[in-house]
C-alpha positions in Angstrom: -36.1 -24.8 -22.1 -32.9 -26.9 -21.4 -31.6 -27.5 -18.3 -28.7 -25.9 -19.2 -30.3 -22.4 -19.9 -32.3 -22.9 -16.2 -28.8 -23.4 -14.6 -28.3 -19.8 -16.0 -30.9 -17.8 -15.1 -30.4 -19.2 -11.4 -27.3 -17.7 -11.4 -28.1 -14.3 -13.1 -30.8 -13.6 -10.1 -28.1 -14.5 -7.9 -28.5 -15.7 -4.2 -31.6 -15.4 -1.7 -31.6 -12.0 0.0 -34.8 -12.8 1.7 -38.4 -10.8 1.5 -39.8 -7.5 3.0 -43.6 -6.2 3.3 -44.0 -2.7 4.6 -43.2 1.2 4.3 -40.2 2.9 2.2 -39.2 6.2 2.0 -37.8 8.2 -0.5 -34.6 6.7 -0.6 -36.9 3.1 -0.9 -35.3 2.4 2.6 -37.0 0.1 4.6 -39.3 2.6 6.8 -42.3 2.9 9.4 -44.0 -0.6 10.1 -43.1 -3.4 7.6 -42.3 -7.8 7.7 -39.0 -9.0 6.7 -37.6 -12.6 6.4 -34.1 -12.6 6.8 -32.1 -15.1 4.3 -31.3 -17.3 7.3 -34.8 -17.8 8.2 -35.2 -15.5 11.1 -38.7 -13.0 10.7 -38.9 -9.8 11.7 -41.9 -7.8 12.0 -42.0 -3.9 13.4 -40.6 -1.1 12.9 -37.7 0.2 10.8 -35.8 3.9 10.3 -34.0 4.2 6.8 -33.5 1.0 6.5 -32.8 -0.1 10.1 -35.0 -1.9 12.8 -36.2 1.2 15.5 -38.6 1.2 17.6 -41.2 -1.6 18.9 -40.7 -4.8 16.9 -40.7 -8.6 17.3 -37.3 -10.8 16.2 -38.4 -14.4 15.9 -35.6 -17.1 15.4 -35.8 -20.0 13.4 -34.8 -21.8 16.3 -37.9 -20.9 18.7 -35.8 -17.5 20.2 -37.8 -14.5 19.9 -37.2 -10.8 20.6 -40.4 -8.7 21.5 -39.4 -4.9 22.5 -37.3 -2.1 21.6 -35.0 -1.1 19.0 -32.2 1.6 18.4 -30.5 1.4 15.1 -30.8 -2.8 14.5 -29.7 -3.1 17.8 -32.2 -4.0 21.0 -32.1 -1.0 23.2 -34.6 0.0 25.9 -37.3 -2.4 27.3 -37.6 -6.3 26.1 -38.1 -9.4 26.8 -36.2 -12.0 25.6 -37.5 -16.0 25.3 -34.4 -18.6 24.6 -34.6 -21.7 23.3 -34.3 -23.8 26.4 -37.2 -22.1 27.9 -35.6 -19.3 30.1 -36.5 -15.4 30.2 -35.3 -12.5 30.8 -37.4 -9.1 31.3 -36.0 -5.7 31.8 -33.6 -3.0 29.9 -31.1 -3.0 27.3 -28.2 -1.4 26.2 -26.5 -2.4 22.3 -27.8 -5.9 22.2 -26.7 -6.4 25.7 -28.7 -6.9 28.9 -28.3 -3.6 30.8 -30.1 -1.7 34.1 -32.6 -3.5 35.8 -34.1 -6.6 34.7 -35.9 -10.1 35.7 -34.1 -13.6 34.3 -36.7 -16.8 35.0 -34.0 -19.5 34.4 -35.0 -23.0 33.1 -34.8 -24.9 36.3 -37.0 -22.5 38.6 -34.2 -20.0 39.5 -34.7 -16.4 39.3 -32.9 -13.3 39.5 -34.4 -9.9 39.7 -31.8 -6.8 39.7 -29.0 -5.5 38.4 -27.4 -5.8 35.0 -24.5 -4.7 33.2 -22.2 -6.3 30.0 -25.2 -8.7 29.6 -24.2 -10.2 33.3 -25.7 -9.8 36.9 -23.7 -6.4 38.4 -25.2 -4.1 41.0 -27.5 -4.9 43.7 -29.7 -7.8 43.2 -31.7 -11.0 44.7 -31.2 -14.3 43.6 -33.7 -17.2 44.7 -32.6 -20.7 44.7 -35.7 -22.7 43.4 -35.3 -26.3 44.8 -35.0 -25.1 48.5 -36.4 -21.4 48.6 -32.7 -20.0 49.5 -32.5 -16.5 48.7 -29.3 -14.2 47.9 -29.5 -10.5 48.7 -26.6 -8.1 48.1 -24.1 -6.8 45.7 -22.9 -8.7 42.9 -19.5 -8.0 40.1 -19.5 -9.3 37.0 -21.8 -12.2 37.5 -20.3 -13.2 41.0 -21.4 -12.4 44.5 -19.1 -9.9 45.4 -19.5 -7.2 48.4 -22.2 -6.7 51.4 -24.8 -9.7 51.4 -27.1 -12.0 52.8 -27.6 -15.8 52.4 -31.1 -16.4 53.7 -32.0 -19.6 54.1 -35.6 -21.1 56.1 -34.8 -20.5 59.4 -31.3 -18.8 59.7 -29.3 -16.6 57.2 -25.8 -15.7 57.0 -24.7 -11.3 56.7 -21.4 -11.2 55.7 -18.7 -10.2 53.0 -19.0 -12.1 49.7 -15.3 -12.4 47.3 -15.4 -14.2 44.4 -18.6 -15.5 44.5 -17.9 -17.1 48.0 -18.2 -15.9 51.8 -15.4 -14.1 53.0 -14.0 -12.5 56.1 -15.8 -11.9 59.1 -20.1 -12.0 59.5 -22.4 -13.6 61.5 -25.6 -16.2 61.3 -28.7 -15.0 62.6 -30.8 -17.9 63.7 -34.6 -17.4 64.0 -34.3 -18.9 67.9 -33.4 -15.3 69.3 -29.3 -15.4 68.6 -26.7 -14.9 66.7 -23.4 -16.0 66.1 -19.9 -14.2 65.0 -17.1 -15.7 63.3 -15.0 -15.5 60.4 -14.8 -17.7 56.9 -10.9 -18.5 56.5 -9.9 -19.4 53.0 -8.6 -22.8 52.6 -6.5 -24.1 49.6 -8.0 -27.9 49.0 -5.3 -30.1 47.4 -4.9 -30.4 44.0 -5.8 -33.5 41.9 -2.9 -35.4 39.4 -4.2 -34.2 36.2 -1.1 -34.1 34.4 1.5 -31.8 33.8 -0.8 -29.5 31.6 -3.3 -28.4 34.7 0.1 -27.9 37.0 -0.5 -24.3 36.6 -3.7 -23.9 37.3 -5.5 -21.5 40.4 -5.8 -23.3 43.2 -9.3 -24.2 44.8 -10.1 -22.0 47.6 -12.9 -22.9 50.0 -14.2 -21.0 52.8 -14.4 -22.9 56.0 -15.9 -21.1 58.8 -14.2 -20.3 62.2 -17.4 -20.0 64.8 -16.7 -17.1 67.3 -19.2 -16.0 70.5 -22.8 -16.5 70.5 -25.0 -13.1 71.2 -28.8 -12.4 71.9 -30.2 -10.8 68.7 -30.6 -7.1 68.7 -33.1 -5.5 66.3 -32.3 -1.7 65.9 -35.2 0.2 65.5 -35.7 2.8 62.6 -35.6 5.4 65.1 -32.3 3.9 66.5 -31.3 3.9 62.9 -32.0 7.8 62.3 -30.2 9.1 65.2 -27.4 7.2 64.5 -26.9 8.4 61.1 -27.5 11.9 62.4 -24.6 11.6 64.8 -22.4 10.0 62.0 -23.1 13.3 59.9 -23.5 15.6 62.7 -19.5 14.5 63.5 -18.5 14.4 60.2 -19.8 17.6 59.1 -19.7 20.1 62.9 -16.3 22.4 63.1 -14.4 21.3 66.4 -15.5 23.2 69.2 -12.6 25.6 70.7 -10.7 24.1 74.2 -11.9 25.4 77.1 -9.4 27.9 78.8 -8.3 29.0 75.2 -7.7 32.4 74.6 -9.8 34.9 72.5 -8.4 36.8 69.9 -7.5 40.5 71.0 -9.4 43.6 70.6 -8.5 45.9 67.6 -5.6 48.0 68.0 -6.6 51.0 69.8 -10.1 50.1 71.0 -9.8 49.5 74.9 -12.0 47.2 76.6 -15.0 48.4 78.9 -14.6 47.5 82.4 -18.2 45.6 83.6 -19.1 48.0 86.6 -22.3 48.3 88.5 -24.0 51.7 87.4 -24.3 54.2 89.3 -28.0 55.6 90.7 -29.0 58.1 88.4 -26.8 57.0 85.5 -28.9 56.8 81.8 -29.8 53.2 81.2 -28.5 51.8 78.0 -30.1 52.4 74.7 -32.3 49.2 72.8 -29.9 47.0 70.9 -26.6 47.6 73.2 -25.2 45.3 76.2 -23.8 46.2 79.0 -20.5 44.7 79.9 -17.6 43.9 77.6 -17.9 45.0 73.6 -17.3 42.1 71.3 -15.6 43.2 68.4 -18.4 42.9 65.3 -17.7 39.2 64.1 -16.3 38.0 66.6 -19.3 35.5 68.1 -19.4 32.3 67.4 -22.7 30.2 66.5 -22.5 26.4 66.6 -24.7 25.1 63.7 -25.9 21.4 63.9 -26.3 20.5 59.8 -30.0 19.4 58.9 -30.5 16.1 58.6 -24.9 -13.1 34.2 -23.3 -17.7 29.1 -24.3 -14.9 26.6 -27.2 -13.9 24.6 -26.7 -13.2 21.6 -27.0 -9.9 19.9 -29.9 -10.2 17.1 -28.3 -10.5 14.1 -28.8 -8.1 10.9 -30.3 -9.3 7.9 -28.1 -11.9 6.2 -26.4 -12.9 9.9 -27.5 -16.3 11.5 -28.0 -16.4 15.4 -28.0 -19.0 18.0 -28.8 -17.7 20.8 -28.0 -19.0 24.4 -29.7 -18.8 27.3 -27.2 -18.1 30.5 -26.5 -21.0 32.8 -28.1 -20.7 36.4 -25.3 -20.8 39.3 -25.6 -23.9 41.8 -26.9 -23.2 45.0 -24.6 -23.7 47.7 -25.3 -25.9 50.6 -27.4 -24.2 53.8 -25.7 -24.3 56.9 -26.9 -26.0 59.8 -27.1 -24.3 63.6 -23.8 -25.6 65.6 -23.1 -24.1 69.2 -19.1 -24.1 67.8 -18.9 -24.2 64.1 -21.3 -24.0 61.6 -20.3 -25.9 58.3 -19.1 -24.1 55.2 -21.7 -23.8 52.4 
């Protein structure tokens, strides 16, 4: 055969579309268990639904990336864990290819997080731990950033406070493990800019918190029982109907019923019946009863077949600084 005529029937059979092993149905869909390799390389080996990965599978990338867990309709969806090429791993839920409810990312220099995700990025409540010293974060985060209620907990001291944009905000406190506390207030402070031309003229400005040390307190742990009552005085005041003045007048008697006089009986007078009071009649109703109430740079999404991947592993935030014990000011982080 010439080489002419092989040039031809290369191009009759037309371009790779890759291999499958495995279950078909009917409709000689891809379906139940079965082992594809993908045109680009990639392998996939689990389950499929007409045609579709779903259910328990394993994605393996031709650059070391593999997928082992769940699938909904090609996409991962449910439990997984995900290994990137770098090294790092992340363990917990997902949501259409994205990393979603709670989950565990072991990042490639020690770091972990264990919490909250959302959009494929940290979002909800959730600890970060700081490898190279042991610093841990504990609190809300938004969109990858610390953001809300936290704690920076360092080896002997941490700092409670607000958290905005990633940084300590506003007014909190350090609690230092000698037996006190201190209270202050991080203050925004624009750094100045450096000359990078007239291109970076617009750009945001560097904000850096800089702490503004306020009194110094003996610590005071509040019991769990000091905890209780106080929340059942928060609801008992939110929820309880005011209580009526004293001195306030009550409502008046129905029209044409006249009010008994309270008068010492006289000897030989019947004694009154079970069930009625002597005295004044209280129109039916009328009492009141005070009731107390009860007490994350992206992942990629796995590609379908025919679709290259490179998947990313997301980059591990920089630890900020611990800050030292001062009597007046304690250094920023």
């Amino acid at each position: 055969m010439s080489d002419i005529g092989s040039e031809e029937m290369e191009e009759e059979q037309g371009p790779y579309l890759g291999e499958y092993e495995g279950g078909r149905n009917d409709n000689e869909e891809r379906h139940g268990q079965g082992k594809a390799t993908l045109p680009n390389g990639d392998t996939y080996e689990g389950m499929y639904d007409c045609g579709k990965r779903h259910g328990q599978g394993v994605y393996r990338f031709k650059n070391g990336a593999r997928y082992i867990g769940e699938y909904i309709k090609n996409k991962k969806h449910g439990q997984g864990t995900f290994i990137y090429p770098d090294g790092s791993k992340y363990e917990g839920g997902w949501v259409d290819d994205q990393r979603c409810g709670f989950g565990k990312y072991y990042y490639v220099n020690g770091d972990v997080y264990e919490g909250d995700w959302q959009n494929h990025v940290r979002h909800g409540q959730g600890t970060y731990t700081y490898a190279a010293t042991g610093t841990k974060y504990v609190g809300r985060w938004q969109n990858g950033k610390r953001e809300g209620h936290g704690e920076l907990v360092h080896t002997n001291h941490k700092y409670v406070g607000v958290f905005r944009d990633d940084k300590p905000m506003g007014k909190g406190k350090y609690v230092f493990d000698i037996g006190c506390e201190q209270h202050g207030e991080y203050i925004p402070i624009e750094q100045d800019k450096e000359d990078k031309g007239a291109e970076d003229e617009e750009a945001s400005a560097n904000i850096i918190p800089k702490w503004k040390a306020g009194k110094v307190t003996a610590i005071h742990l509040q019991t769990e029982e000091e905890d209780e009552e106080a929340a059942k005085e928060e609801e008992s005041s939110q929820e309880q109907p005011p209580e009526a003045p004293e001195g306030e007048a009550q409502p008046p008697a129905p029209e044409g019923e006249q009010q008994a006089e309270e008068t010492k009986p006289e000897e030989g007078a019947e004694a009154p019946q079970e069930g009625e009071t002597e005295g004044e009649a209280k129109p039916e109703g009328d009492e009141q009863k005070d009731e107390t109430p009860a007490e994350t740079t992206e992942a990629p999404e796995a590609p379908a077949e025919g679709e290259t991947a490179e998947p990313v592993a997301e980059e591990a935030p920089q630890e900020e600084a611990p800050t030292e014990q001062a009597e007046q000011e304690a250094p920023a982080e």
